[in-house]
N, C-alpha and C positions, 0 to 999 in steps of 0.2 A: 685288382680288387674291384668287385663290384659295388654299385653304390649302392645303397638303399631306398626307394622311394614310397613304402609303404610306410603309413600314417594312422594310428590308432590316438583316437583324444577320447576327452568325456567331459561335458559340460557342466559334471556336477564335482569334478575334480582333478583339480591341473596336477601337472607327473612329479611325483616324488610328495603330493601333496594328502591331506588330512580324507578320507573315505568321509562323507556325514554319515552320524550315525542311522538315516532315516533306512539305508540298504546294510543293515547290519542288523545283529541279533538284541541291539539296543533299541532298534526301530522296526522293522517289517523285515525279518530275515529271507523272505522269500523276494525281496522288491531289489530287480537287479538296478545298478547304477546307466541311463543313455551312454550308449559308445558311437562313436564317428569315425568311417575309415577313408581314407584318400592314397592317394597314387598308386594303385591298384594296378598291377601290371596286365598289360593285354592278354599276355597269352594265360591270364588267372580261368583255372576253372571251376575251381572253388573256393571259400577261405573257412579257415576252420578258428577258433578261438578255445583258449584254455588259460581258465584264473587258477590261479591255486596261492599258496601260505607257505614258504619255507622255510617260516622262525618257528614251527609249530614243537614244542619240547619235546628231545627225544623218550623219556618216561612217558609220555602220550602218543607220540610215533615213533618208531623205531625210523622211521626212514627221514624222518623232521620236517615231512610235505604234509599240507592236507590240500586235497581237489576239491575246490568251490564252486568250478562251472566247464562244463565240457562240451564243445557245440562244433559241430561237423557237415560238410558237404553243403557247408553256406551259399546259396549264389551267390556268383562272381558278379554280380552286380550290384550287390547288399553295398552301402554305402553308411546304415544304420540299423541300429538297434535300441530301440524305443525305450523308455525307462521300465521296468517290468515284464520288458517284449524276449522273445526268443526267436531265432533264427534257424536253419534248416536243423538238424537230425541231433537233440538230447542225448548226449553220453551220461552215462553215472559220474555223478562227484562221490567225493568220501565218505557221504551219509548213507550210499546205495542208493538216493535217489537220481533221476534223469533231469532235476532241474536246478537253476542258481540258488545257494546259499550262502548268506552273508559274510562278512568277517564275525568270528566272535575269538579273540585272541582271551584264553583265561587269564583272571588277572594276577593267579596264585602266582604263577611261573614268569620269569626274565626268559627272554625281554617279553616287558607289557606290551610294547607297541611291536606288531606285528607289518612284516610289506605284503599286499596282495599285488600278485604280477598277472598282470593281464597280457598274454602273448597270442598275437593276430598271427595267423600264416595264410600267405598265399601258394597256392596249389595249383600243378598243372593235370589233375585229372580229382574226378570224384572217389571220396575213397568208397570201398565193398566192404562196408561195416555197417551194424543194425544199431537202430537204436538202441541204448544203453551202453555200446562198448565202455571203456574202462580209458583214463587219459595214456594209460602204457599202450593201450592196443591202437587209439588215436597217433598215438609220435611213431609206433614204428610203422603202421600202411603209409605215415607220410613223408620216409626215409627216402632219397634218392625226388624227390615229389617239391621238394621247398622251390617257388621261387623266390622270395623275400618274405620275411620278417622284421616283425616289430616287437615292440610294447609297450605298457603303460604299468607305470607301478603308484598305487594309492599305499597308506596307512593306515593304522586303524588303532587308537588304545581307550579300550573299556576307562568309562568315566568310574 
């Protein structure tokens, strides 16, 4: 078994813990949360990142994911991502747009409090995708491609 030495953090919210609502649709829904990566493996030659929602009701999705942030062919030297910042090549989220959007879990539907999972990959080659691909067209060019993974899972429940 191999071990894992990639490292995704965020200084604005430790793992398993509370999203503020200031990168949410309660505060600046375009205002992504700083992320930190470490143990980056050498032979990395890209990293790609993808947030998404998968308590989202199935009466609102049939598939009970919503895509928040899709980000690809990152250099393998990115160590960070700024609060607000974006990193190499915008994929579409759920909105149709190519940039982060926040949590906003409705608060009609159970469960109120929603987990956004933030999943880092490290990659051994850049992927042949244009800006906008879609998170489906993101995971499968990086089939056979993963050198390690991680993640970071915040929360979020509308006040």
């Amino acid at each position: 078994m191999v071990t894992s030495t990639l490292i995704l953090a965020s200084l604005a919210f430790t793992a398993n813990g509370p999203i503020p609502s200031k990168y949410t649709c309660d505060g600046d829904r375009s205002l992504s949360p700083a992320l930190t990566f470490a143990g980056v493996p050498a032979a990395t030659k890209s990293l790609a990142l993808i947030m998404d929602d998968p308590d989202v009701p199935k009466q609102l999705r049939p598939d009970g994911v919503f895509d928040h942030w899709t980000l690809f062919n990152i250099p393998a030297s990115t160590r960070e991502i700024p609060e607000g910042g974006s990193v190499g090549i915008a994929g579409t989220n759920g909105a149709g747009k190519n940039v982060y959007t926040g949590p906003c879990p409705p608060p009609q539907y159970e469960p109120s409090e929603h987990r956004y999972v933030f999943a880092l990959y490290a990659l051994d080659r850049m992927l042949a995708l244009e800006a906008g691909a879609t998170k489906l067209e993101v995971k499968a060019a990086m089939q056979g491609h993963i050198l390690d993974q991680t993640q970071l899972i915040g929360k979020y429940k509308r006040k």
